[in-house]
N, C-alpha and C positions, 0 to 999 in steps of 0.2 A: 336864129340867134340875132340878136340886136346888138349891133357893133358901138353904138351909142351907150348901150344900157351896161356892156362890158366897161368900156370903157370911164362907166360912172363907177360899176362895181370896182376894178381893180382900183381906181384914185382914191377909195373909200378905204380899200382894206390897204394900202399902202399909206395912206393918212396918220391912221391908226394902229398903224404896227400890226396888224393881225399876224400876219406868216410867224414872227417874231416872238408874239407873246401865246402863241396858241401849244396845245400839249394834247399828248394823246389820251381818247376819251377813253380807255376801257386798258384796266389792268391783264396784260396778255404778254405770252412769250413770244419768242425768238423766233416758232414759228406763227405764230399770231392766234394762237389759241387763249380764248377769254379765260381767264381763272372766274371759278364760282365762292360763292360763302353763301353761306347758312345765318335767317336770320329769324326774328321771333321765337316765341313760344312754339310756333307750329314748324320753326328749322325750317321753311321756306326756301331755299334755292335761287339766288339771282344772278345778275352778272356784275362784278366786280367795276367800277372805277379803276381810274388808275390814281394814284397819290398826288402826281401831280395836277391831277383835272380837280382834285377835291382841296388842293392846297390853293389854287388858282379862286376857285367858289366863295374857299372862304374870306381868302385876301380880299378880293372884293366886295362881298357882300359887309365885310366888317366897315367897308366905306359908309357902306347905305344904314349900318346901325348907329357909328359912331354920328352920323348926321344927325339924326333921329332924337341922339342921347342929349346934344348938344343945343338941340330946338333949333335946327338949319331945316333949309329945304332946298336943299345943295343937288343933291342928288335923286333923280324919280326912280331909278329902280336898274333892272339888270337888262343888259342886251345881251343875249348869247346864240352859240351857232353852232352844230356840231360839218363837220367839213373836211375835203380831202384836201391837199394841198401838192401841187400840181405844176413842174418847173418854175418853181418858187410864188406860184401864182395860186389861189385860194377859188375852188370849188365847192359851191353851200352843199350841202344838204338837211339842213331842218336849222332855221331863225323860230325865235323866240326872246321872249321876254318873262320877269319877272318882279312888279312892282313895291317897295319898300313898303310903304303902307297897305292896310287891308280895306275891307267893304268898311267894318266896323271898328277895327283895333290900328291903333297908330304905327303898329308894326304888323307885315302879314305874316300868315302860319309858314308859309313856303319860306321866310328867311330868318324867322326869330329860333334863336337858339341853334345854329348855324356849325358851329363846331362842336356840337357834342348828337345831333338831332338828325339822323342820315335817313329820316322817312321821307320828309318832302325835297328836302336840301334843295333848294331852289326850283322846283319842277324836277330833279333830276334825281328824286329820293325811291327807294326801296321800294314804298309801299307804291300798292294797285292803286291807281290812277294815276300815277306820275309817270316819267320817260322811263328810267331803268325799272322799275315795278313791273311795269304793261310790258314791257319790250323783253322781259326776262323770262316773263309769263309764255310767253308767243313761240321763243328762241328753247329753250329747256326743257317746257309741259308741252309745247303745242296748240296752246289757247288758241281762241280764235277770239281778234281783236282786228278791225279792216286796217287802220291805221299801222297799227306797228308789226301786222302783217307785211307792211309795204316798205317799213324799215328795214325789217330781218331781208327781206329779198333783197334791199340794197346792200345790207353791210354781210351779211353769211354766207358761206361756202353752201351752207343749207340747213334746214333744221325740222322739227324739233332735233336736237342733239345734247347727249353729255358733254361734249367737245367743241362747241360752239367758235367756229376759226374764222376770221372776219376775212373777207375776199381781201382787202385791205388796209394799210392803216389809217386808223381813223381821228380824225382832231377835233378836239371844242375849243371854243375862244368864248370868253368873257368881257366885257365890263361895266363898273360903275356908271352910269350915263348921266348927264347933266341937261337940262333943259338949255343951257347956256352953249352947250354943244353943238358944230353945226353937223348936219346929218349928210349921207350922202349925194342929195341934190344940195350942191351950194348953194345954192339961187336963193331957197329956201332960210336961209342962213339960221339961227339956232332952232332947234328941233325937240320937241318931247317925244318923249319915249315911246307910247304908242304909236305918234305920227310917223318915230323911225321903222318902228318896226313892220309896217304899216308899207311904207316906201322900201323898203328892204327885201322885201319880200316879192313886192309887185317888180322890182327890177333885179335881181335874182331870177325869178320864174322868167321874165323877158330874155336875160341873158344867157341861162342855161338849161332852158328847157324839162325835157324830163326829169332833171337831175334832182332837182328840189323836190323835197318830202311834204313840204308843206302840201295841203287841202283848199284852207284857206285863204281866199286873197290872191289867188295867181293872174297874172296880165293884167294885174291893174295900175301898175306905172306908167 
């Protein structure tokens, strides 16, 4: 562990309110069993959000449309994180992004139509290929997928299962990102969105190790 690269992380997430503004990712009870629903034509099987992960999603992404509508370029897109949180202190496990605009359309698929569209909903949508999609697929059927194989072992008592009970509770945190924003190297001073996620990652992976889910981009801070 890099006592430096901690010490960047925690000044980052206490900057930014993380601990604060973060909510639990997965609609589950008391004793932390995920609730499922049924979705599509084919009643599909996934795992639940929780209300407030998806009230968080939208509030923010409505940032990055309302920009958009307005012909700003306020905002590049979304930083998000799913995470434990930890004597008040913030444990990644899987950073990401998702960018306002698309390759070709001024708005991308992953955030247009946002409160009514729960397929991509920012990377975190229903269907196969996104996070809850793949991850539900893994956790419920038994898919074999390497990545969110490697979720379900961090976040499951175990699986495949109908009762899907997370070893923990589990958090995501959100927000609107600004290029004007600075990132968690200061030094750096305002940051884009890729570049943070990019440095977020690389010091994350530096500072805690196994912990991070990421694939991508680890030790490179």
């Amino acid at each position: 562990m890099s006592v430096e690269h901690q010490k960047l992380w925690d000044d980052f997430c206490v900057r930014w309110g993380v601990v604060d503004s973060s909510v639990p990712l997965f609609h589950c009870d008391e004793n932390l069993v995920v609730k499922i629903k049924t979705v599509g034509k084919s009643a599909r099987q996934v795992l639940c959000r929780s209300a407030l992960m998806e009230a968080l999603v939208i509030e923010q992404v409505t940032y990055l449309l309302e920009d958009v509508q307005q012909e700003h370029t306020t905002y590049d897109g979304l930083i998000y994180m799913m995470h434990y949180v930890e004597d008040g202190l913030v444990k990644p496990l899987y950073i990401g992004k998702t960018e306002t605009r698309g390759r070709k359309n001024p708005i991308s698929v992953n955030v247009k139509g946002i409160s009514k569209n729960k397929n991509k909903f920012a990377r975190w949508g229903d269907n196969k290929q996104y996070h809850i999609g793949d991850l539900s697929e893994v956790v419920l059927n038994g898919g074999q997928n390497n990545k969110y194989e490697n979720w379900a072992n961090a976040l499951f008592e175990c699986y495949p299962t109908p009762n899907p009970t997370l070893n923990r509770q589990t958090y995501f945190w959100c927000m609107a990102w600004s290029s004007s924003y600075t990132g968690i190297w200061e030094e750096f001073g305002p940051t884009h969105l890729t570049f943070l996620e990019y440095l977020m990652i690389g010091v994350a992976s530096s500072a805690f190790g196994g912990l991070l889910l990421n694939s991508e981009g680890q030790n490179r801070a």
